[in-house]
C-alpha positions in Angstrom: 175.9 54.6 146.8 174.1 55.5 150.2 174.1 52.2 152.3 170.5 52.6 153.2 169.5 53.1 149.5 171.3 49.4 148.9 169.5 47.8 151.3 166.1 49.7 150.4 166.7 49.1 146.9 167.9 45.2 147.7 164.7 44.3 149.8 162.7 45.6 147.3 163.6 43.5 144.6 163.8 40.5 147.3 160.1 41.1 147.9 158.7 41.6 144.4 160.4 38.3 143.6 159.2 36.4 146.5 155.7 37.8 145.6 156.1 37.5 141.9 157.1 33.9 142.9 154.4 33.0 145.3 151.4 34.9 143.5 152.3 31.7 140.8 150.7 29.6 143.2 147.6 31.4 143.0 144.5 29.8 140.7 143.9 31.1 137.4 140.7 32.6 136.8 138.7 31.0 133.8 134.8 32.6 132.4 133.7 30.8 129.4 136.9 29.6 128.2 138.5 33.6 128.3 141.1 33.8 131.0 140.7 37.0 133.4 143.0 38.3 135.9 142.2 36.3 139.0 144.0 37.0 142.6 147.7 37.2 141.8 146.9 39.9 139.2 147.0 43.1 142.4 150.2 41.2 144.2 151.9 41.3 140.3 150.7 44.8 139.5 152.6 45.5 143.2 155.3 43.7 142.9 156.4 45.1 139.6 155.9 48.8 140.8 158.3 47.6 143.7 160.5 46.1 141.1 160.4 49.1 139.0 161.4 51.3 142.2 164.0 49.7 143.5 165.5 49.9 139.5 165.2 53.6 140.5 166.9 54.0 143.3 169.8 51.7 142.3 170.0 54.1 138.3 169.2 57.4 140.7 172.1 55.9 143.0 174.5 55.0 140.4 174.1 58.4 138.3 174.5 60.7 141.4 177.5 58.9 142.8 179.9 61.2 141.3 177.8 64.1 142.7 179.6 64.0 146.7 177.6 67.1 147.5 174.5 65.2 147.6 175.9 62.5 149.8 176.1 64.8 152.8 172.4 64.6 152.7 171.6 61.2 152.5 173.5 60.6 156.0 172.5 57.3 157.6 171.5 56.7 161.2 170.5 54.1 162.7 167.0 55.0 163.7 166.0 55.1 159.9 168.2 51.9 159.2 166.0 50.0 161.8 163.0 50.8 160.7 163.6 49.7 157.0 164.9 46.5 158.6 161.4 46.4 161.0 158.9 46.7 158.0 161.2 44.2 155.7 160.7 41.7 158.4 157.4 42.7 159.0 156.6 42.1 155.2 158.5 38.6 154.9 156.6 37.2 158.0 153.5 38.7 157.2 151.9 35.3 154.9 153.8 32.8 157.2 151.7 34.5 160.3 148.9 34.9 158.5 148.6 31.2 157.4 149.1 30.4 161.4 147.2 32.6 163.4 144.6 34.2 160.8 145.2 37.8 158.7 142.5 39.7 161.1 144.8 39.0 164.1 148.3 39.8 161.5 147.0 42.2 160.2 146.4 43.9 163.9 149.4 42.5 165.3 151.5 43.6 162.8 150.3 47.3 162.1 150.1 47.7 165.9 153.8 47.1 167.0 154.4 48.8 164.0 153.0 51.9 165.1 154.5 51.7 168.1 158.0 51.4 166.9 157.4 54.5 164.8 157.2 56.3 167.9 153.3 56.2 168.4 151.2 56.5 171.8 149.6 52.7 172.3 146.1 53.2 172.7 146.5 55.3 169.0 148.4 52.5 167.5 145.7 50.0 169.1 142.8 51.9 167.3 144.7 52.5 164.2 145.3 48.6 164.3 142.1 47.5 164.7 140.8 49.8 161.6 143.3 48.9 159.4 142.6 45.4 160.1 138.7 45.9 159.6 139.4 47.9 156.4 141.2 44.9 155.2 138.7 42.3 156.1 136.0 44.8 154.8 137.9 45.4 151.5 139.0 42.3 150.6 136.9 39.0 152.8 133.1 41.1 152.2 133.2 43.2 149.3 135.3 41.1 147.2 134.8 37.5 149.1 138.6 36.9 148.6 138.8 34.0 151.1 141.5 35.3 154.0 143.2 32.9 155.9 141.6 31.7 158.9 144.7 30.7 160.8 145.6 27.1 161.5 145.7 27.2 164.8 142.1 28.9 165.4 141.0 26.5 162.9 141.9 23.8 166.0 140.5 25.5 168.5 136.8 25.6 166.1 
């Protein structure tokens, strides 16, 4: 088994779990007695397609281990290494940060140094940013009024 494919496969299932886990928290949504999906239906439909991946990779992994010629190809370096680790602890810190500081300014945060970690120029990964941070606030706090945290510590400054 391919170090990197470990680790992918292990953060995968460490994340659908903590999502699977804190999507519980989430209130149920009730109409006329029936119960619908309500918000933690998309993080559960995500966080079993993770779990269901990372399955994969671990079966793929295990069945071709007897296969060395394939190894040669699935050679780690560190570049790639570090940037599995980066979006990991991007994605663990993500609700944590968005809780303090607000998911507009995460969301930009985030996706910027991103970006610019992957290797891009810093006025690109500033635009990029920002739209993927209005998308978000566009898709999910107007079109589908899914309350997005405000941040705590804006909330002080109000």
């Amino acid at each position: 088994m391919s170090v990197a494919d470990v680790i992918l496969g292990s953060v995968l299932v460490f994340i659908s779990f903590f999502v699977l886990l804190y999507s519980r928290k989430f209130p149920h949504f009730v109409v006329r007695g029936v119960r619908l999906p309500g918000p933690s239906f998309f993080p559960r439909i995500l966080a079993v397609l993770l779990l269901i991946f990372a399955v994969y990779i671990f079966v793929e992994q295990f069945l071709l281990r007897k296969r060395k010629a394939l190894w040669e190809e699935h050679r780690i370096d560190a570049k790639s290494l570090l940037n599995v680790l980066w979006i990991s602890l991007m994605v663990l810190f993500f609700f944590p940060l968005a809780s303090l500081i607000g998911t507009f300014i995460t969301v930009s945060l985030m996706s910027f140094l991103l970006t610019v970690v992957l290797k891009a120029k810093w006025y690109e990964a500033l635009i990029f940013s920002f739209a993927v941070a209005l998308v978000v606030y566009l898709i999910f706090g107007v079109i589908f009024k899914i309350p997005l945290p405000g941040g705590i510590l804006l909330a002080k400054l109000r």
